[in-house]
N, CA, C and O atoms as CSV, one atom per row, in Angstrom:
chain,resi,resn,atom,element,x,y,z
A,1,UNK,N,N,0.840,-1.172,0.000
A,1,UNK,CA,C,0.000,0.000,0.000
A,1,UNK,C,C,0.892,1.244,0.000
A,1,UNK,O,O,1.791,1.319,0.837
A,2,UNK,N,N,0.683,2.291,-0.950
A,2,UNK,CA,C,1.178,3.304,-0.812
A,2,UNK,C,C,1.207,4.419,0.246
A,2,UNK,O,O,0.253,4.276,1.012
A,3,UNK,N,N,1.928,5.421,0.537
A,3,UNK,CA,C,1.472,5.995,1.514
A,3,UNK,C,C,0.274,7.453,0.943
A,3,UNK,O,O,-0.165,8.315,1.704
A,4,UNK,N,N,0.008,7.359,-0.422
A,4,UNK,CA,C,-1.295,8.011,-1.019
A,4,UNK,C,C,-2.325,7.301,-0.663
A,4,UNK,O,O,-3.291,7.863,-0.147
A,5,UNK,N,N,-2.309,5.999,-0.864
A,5,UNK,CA,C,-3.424,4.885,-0.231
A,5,UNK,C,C,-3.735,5.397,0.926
A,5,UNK,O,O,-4.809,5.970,1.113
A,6,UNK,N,N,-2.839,5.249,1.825
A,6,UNK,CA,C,-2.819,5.239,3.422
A,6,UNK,C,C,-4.202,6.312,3.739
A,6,UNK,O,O,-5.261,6.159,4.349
A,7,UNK,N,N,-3.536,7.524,2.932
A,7,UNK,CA,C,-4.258,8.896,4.028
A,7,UNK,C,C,-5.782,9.116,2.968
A,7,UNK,O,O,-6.183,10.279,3.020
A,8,UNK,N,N,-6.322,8.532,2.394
A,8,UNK,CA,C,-7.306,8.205,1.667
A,8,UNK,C,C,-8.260,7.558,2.293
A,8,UNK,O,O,-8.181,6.366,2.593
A,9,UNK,N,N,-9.490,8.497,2.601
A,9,UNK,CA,C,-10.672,7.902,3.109
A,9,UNK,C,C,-10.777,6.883,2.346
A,9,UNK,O,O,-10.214,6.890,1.251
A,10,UNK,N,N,-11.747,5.474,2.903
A,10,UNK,CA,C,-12.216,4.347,2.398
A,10,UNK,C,C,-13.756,4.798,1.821
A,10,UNK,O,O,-14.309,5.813,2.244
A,11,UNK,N,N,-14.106,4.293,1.241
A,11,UNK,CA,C,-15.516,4.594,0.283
A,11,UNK,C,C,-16.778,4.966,1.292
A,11,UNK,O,O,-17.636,5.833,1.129
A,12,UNK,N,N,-16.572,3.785,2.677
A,12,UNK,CA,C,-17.936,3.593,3.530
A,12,UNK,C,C,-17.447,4.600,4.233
A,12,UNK,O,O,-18.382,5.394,4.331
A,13,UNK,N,N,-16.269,5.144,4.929
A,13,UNK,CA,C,-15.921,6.216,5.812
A,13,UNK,C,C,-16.254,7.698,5.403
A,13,UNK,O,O,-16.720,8.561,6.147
A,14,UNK,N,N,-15.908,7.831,4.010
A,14,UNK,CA,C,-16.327,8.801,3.163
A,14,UNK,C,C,-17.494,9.079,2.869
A,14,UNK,O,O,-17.718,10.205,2.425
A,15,UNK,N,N,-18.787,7.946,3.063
A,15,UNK,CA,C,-20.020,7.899,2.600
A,15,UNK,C,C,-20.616,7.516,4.107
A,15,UNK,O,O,-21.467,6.627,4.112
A,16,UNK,N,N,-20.309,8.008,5.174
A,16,UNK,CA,C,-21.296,7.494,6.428
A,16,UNK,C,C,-21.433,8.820,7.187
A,16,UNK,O,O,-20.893,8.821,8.293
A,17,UNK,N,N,-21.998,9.852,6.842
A,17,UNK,CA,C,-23.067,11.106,6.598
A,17,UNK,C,C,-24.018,10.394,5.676
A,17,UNK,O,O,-25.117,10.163,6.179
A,18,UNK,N,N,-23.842,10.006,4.468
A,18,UNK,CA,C,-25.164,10.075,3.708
A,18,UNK,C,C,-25.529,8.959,4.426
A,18,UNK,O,O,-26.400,9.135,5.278
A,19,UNK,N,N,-24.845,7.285,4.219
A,19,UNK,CA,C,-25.499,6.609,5.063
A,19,UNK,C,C,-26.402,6.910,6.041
A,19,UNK,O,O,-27.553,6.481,5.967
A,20,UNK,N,N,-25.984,7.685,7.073
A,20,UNK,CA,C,-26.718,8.024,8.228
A,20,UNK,C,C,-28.014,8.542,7.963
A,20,UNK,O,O,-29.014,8.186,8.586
A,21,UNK,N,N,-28.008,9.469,6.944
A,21,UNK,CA,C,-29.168,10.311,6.566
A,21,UNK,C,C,-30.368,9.315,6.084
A,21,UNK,O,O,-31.563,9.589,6.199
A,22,UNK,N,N,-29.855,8.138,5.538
A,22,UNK,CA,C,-30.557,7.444,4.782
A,22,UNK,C,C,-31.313,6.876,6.014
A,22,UNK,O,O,-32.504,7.036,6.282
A,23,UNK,N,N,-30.303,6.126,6.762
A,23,UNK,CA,C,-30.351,4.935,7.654
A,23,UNK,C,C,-32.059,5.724,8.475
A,23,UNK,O,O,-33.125,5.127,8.624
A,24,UNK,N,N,-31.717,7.264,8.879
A,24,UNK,CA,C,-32.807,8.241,9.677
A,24,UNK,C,C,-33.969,7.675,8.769
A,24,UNK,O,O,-34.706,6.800,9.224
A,25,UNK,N,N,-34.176,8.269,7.217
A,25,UNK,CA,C,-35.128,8.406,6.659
A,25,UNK,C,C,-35.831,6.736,6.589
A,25,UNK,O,O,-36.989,6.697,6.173
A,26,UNK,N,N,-35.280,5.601,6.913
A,26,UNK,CA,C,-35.589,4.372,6.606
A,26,UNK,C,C,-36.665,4.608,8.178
A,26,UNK,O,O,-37.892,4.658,8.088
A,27,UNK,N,N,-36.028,4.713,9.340
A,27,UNK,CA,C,-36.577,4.645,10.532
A,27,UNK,C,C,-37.417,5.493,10.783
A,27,UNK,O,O,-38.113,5.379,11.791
A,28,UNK,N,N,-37.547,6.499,9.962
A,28,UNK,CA,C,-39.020,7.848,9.957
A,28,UNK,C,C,-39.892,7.024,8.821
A,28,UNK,O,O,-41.104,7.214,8.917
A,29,UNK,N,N,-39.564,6.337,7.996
A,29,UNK,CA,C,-40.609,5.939,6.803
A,29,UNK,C,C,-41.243,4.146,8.046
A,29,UNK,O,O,-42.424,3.967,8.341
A,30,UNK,N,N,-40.610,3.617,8.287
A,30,UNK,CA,C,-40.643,2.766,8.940
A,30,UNK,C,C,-41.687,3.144,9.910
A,30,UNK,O,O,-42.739,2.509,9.982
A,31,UNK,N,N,-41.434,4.136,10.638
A,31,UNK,CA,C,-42.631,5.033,11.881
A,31,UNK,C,C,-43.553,5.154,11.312
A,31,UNK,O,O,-44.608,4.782,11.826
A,32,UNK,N,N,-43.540,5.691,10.095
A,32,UNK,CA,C,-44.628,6.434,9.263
A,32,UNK,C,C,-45.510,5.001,9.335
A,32,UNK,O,O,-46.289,5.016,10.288
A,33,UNK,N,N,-45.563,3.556,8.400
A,33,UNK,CA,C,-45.824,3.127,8.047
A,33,UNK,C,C,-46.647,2.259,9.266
A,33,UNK,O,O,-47.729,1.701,9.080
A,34,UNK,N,N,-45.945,2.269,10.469
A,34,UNK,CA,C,-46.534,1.480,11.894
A,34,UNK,C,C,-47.831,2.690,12.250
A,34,UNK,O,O,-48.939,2.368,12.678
A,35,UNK,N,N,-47.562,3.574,12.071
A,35,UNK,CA,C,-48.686,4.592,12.613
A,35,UNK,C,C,-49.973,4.544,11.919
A,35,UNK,O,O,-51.035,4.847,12.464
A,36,UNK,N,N,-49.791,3.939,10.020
A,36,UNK,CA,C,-50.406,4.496,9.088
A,36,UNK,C,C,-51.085,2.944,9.422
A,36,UNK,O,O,-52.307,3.076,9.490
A,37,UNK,N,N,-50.660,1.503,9.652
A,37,UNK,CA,C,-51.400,0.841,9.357
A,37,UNK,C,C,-52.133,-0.012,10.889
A,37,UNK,O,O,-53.013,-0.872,10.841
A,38,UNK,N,N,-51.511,0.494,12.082
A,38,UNK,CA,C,-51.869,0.434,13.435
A,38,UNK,C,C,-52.208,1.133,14.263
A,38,UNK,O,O,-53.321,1.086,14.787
A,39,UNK,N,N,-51.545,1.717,14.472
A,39,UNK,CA,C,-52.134,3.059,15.167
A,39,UNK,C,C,-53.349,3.757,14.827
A,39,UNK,O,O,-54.287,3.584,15.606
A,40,UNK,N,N,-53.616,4.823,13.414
A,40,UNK,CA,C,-54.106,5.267,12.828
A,40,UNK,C,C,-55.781,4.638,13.134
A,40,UNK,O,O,-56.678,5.202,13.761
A,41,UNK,N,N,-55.813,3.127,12.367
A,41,UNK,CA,C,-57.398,2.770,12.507
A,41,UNK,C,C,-57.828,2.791,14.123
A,41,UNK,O,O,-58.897,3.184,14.591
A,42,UNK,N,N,-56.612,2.220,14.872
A,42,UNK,CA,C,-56.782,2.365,16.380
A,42,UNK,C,C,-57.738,3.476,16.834
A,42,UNK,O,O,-58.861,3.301,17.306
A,43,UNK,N,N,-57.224,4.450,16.654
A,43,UNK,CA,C,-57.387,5.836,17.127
A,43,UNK,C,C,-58.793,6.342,16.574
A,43,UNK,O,O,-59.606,6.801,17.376
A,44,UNK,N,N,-59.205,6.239,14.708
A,44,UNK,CA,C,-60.346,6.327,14.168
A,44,UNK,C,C,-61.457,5.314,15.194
A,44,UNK,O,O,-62.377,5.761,15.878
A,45,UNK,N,N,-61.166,4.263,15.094
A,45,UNK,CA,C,-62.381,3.181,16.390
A,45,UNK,C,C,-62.574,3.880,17.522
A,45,UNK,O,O,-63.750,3.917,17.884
A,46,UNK,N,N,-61.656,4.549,18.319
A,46,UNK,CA,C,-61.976,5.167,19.707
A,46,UNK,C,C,-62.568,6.642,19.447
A,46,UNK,O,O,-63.303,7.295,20.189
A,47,UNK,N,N,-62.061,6.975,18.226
A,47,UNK,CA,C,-62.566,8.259,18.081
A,47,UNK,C,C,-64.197,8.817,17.575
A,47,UNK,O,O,-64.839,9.832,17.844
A,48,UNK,N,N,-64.488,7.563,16.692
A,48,UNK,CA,C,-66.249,7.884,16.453
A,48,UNK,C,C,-66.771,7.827,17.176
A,48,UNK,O,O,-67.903,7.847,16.694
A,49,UNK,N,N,-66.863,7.755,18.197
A,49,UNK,CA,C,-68.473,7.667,19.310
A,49,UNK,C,C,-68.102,9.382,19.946
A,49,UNK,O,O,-68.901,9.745,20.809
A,50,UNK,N,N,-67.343,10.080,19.701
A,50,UNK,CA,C,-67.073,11.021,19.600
A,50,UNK,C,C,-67.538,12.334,18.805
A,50,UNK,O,O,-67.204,12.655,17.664
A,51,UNK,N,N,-68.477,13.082,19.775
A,51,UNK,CA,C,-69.249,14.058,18.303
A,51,UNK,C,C,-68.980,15.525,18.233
A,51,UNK,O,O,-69.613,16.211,17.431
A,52,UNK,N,N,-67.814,16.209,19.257
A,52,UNK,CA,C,-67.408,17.022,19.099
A,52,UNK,C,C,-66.660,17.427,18.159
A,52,UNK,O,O,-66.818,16.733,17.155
A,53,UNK,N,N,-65.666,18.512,17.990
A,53,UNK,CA,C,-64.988,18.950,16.872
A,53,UNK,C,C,-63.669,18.404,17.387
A,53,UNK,O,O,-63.357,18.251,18.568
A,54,UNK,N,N,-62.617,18.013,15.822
A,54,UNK,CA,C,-61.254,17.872,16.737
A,54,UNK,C,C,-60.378,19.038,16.237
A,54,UNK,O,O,-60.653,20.151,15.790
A,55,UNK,N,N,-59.256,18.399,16.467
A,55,UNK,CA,C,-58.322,20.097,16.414
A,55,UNK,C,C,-57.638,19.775,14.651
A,55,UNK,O,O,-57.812,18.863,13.843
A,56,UNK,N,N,-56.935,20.873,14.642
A,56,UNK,CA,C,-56.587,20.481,12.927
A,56,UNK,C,C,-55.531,19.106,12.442
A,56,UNK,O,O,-55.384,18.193,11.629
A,57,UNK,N,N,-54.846,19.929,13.900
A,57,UNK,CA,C,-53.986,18.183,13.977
A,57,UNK,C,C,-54.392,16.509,13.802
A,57,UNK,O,O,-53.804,15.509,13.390
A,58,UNK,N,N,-55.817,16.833,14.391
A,58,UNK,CA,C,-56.202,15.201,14.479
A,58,UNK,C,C,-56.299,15.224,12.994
A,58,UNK,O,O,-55.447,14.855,12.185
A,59,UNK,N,N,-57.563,15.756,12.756
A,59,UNK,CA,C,-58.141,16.079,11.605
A,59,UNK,C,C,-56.738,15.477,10.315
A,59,UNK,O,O,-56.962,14.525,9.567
A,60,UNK,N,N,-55.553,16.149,10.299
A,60,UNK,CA,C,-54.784,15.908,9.603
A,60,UNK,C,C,-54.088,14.298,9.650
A,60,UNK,O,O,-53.684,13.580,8.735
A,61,UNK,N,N,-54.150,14.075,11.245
A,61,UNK,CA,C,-53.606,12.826,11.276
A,61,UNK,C,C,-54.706,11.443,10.881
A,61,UNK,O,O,-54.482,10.244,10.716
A,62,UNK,N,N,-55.790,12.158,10.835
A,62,UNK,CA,C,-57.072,10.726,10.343
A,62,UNK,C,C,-56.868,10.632,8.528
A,62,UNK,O,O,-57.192,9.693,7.801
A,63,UNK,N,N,-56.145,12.109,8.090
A,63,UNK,CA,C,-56.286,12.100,6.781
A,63,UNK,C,C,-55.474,10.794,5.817
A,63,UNK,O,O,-54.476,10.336,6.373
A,64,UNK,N,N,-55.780,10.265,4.628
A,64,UNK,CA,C,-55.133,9.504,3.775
A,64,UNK,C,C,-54.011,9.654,3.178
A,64,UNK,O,O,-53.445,8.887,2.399
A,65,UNK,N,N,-53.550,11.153,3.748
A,65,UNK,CA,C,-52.209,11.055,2.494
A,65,UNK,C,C,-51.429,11.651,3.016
A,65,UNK,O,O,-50.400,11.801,2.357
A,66,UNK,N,N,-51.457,12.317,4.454
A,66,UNK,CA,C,-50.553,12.686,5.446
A,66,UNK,C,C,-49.513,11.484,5.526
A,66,UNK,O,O,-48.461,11.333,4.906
A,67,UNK,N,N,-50.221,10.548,6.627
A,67,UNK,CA,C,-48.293,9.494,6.190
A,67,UNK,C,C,-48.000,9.106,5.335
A,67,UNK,O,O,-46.778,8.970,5.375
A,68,UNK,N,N,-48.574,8.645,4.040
A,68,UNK,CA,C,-48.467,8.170,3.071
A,68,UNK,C,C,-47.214,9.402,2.511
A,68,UNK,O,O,-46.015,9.189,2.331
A,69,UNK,N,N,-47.836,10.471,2.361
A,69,UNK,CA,C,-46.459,11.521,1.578
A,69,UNK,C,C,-45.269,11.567,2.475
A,69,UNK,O,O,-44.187,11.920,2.006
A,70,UNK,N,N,-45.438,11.093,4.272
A,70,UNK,CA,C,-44.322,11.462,4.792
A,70,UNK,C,C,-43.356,10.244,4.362
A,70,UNK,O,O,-42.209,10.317,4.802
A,71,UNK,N,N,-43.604,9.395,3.746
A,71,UNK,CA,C,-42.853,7.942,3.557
A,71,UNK,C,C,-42.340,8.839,1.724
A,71,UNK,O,O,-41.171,9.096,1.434
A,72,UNK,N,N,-43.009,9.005,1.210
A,72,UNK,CA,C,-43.006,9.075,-0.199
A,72,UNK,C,C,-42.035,10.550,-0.529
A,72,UNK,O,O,-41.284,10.686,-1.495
A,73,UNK,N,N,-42.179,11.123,0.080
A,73,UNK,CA,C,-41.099,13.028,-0.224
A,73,UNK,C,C,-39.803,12.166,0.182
A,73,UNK,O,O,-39.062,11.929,-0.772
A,74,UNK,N,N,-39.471,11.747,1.201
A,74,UNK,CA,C,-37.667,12.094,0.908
A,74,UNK,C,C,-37.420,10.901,0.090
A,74,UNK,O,O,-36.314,10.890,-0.451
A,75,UNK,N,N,-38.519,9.452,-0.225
A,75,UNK,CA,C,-37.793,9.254,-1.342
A,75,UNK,C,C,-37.712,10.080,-3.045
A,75,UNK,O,O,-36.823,9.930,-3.884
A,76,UNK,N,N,-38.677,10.753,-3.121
A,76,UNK,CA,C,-38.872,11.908,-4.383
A,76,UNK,C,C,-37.032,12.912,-3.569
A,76,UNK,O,O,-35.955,12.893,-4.167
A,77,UNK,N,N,-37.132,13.215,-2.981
A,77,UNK,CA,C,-36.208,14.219,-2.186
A,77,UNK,C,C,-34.385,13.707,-2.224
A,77,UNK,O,O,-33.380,14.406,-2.353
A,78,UNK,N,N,-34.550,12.141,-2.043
A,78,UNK,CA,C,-33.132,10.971,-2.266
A,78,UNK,C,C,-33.114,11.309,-3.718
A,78,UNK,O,O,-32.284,12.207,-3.855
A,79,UNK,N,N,-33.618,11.019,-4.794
A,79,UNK,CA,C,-34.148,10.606,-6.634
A,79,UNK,C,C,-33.572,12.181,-7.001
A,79,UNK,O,O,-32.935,12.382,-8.035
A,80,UNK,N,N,-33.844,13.147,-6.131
A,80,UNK,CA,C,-33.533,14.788,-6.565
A,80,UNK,C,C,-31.812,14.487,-6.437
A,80,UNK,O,O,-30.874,14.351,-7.222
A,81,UNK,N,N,-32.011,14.474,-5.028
A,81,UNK,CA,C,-30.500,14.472,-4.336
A,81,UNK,C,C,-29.274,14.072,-5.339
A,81,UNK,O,O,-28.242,14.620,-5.725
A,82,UNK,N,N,-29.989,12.724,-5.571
A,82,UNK,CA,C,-29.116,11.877,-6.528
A,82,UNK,C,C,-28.853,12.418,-8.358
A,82,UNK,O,O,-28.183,11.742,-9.139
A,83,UNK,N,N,-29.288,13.252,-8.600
A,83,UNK,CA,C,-29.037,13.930,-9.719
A,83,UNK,C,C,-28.345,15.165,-9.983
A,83,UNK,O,O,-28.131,15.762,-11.038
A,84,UNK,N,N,-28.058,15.403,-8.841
A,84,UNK,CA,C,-27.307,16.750,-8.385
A,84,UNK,C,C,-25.896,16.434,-8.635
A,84,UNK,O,O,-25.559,15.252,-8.568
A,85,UNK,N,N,-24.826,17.545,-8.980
A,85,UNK,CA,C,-23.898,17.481,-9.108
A,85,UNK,C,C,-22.831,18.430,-7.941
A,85,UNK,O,O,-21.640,18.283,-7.666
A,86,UNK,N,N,-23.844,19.408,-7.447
A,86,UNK,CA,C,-23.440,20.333,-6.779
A,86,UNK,C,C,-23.242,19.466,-5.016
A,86,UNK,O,O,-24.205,18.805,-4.627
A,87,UNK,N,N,-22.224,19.544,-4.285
A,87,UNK,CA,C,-22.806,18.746,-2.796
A,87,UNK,C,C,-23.740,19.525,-2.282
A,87,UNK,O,O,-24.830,19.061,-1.945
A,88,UNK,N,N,-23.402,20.928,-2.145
A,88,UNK,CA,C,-24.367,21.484,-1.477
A,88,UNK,C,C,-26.145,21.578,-1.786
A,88,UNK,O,O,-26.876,21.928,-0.860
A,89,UNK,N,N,-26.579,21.323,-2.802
A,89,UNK,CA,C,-27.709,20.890,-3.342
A,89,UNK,C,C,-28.173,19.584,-2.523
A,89,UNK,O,O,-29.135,19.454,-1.765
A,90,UNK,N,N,-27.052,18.531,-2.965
A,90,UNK,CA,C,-27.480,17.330,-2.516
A,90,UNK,C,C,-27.718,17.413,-1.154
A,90,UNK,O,O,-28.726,16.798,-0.806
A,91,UNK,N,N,-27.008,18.072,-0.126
A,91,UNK,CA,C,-27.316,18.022,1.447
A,91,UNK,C,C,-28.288,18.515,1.580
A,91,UNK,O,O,-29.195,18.097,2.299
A,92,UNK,N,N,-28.307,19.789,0.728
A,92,UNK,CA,C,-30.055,20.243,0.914
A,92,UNK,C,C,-31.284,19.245,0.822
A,92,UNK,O,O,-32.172,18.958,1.624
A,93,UNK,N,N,-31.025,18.876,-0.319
A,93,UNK,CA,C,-32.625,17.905,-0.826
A,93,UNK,C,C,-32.427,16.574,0.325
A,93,UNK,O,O,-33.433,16.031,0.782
A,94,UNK,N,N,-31.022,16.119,0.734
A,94,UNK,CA,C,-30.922,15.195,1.374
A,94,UNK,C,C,-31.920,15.477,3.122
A,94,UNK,O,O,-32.831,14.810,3.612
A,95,UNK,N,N,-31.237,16.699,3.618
A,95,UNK,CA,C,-31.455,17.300,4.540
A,95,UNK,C,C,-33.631,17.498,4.672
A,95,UNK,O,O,-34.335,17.083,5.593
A,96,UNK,N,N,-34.015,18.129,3.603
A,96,UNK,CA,C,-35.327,18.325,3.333
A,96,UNK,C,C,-35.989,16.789,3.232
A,96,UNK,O,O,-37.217,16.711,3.264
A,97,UNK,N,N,-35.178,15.548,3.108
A,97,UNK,CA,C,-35.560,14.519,3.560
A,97,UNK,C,C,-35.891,13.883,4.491
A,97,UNK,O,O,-36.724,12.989,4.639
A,98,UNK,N,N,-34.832,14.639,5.490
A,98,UNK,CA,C,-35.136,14.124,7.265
A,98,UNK,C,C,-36.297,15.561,7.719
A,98,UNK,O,O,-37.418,15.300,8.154
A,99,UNK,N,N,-35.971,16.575,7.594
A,99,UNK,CA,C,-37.495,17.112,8.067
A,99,UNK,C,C,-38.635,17.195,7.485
A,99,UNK,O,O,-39.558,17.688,8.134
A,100,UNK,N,N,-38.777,16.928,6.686
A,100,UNK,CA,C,-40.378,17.159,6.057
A,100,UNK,C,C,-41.134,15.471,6.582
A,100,UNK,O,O,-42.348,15.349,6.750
A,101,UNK,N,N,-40.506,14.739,6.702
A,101,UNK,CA,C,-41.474,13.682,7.155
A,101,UNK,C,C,-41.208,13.470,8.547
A,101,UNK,O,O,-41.935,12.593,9.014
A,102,UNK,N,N,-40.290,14.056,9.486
A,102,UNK,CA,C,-40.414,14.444,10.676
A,102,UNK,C,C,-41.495,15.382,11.177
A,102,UNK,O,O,-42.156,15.140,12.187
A,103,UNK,N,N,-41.653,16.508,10.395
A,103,UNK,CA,C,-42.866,17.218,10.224
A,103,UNK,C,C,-44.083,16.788,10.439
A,103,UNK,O,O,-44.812,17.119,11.373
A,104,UNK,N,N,-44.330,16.013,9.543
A,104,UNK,CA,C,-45.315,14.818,8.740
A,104,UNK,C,C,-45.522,13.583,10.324
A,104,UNK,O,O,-46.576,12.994,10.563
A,105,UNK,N,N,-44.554,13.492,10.971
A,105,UNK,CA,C,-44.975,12.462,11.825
A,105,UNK,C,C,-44.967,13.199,13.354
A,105,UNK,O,O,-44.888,12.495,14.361
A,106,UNK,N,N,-45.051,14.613,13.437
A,106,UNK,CA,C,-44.995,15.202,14.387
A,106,UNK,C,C,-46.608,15.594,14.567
A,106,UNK,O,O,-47.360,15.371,15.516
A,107,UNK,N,N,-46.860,16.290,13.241
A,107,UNK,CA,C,-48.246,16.196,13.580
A,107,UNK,C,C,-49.359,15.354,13.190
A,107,UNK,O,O,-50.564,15.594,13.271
A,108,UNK,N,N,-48.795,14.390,12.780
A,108,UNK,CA,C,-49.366,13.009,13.012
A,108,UNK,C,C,-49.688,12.186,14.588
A,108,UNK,O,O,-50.599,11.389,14.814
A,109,UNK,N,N,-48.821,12.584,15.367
A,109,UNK,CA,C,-48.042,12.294,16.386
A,109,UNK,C,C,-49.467,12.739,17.204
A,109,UNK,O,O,-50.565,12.275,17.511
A,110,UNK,N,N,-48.546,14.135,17.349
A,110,UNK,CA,C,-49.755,15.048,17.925
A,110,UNK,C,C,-51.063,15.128,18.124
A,110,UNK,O,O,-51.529,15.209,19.261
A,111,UNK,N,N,-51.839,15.113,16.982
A,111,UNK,CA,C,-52.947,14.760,16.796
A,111,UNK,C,C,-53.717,13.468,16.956
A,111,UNK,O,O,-54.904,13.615,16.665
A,112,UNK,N,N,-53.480,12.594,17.227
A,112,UNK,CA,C,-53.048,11.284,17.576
A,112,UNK,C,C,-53.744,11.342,19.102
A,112,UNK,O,O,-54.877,11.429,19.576
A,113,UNK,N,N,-52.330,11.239,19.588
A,113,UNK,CA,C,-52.023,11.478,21.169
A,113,UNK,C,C,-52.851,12.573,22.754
A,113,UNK,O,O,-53.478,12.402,23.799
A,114,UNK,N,N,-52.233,13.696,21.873
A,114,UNK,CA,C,-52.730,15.113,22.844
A,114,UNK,C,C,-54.153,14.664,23.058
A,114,UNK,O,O,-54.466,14.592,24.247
A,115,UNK,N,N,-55.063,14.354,22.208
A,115,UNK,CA,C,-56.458,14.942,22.457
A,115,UNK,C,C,-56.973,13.317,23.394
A,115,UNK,O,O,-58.155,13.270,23.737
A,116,UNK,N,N,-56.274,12.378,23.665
A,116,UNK,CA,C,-56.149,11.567,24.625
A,116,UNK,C,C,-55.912,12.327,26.046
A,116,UNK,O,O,-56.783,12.221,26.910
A,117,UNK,N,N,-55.060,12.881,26.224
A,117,UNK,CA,C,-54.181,13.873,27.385
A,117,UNK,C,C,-55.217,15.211,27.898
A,117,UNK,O,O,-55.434,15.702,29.005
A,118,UNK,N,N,-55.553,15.413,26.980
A,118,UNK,CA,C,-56.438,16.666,27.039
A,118,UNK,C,C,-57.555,16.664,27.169
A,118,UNK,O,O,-58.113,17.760,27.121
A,119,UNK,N,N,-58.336,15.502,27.378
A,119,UNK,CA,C,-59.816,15.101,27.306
A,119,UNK,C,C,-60.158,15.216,26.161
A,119,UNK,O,O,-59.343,15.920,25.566
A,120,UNK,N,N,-61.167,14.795,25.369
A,120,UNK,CA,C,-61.102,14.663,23.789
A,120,UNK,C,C,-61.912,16.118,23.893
A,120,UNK,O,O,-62.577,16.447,24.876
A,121,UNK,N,N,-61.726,16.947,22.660
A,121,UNK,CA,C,-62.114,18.345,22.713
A,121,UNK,C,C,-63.375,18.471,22.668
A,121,UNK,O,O,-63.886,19.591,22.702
């Protein structure tokens, strides 16, 4: 091995930021998907005998395409990333991958949960 070899990041050392980013977005799409197909009807069953108003949050979290897009943008957001030539682009679209479906599962989350905590409104 040369000593140019030597001081030369290895491919995975060089690439474990994006890894990581990915590894996040697998475990937020992963969340997404436990909420969307367990949780979610859970919460609709306890929630009809219920005839008050809910807050916008619930409202958003009973909706069909709230988790569904939080699973679906950062892979549209990875597909961007990956066509970029610029890094700083790519961290962006990469970056807009981990919050927008953090977003997406916050007030999913929220709406969900709180109005358990809060007496239903």
């Amino acid at each position: 091995m040369t000593e140019e070899q030597e001081h030369q990041p290895s491919a995975l050392r060089k690439n474990i930021p994006l890894l990581t980013v990915l590894f996040c977005q697998v475990l937020l799409a992963a969340l997404a998907i436990l909420l969307k197909l367990v949780t979610v009807p859970a919460f609709v069953e306890a929630f009809e005998s219920h005839d008050g108003r809910f807050s916008l949050t619930t409202r958003l979290a009973f909706t069909s395409w709230l988790l569904p897009a939080t699973v679906a943008l950062p892979i549209a957001f990875d597909i961007l990333a990956l066509t970029r030539r610029k890094k700083s682009a790519r961290n962006f679209l990469l970056g807009l991958g981990l919050i927008v479906p953090t977003i997406g599962l916050v007030i999913a989350v929220d709406g969900l949960f709180v109005p358990l905590f809060r007496g239903m409104p």
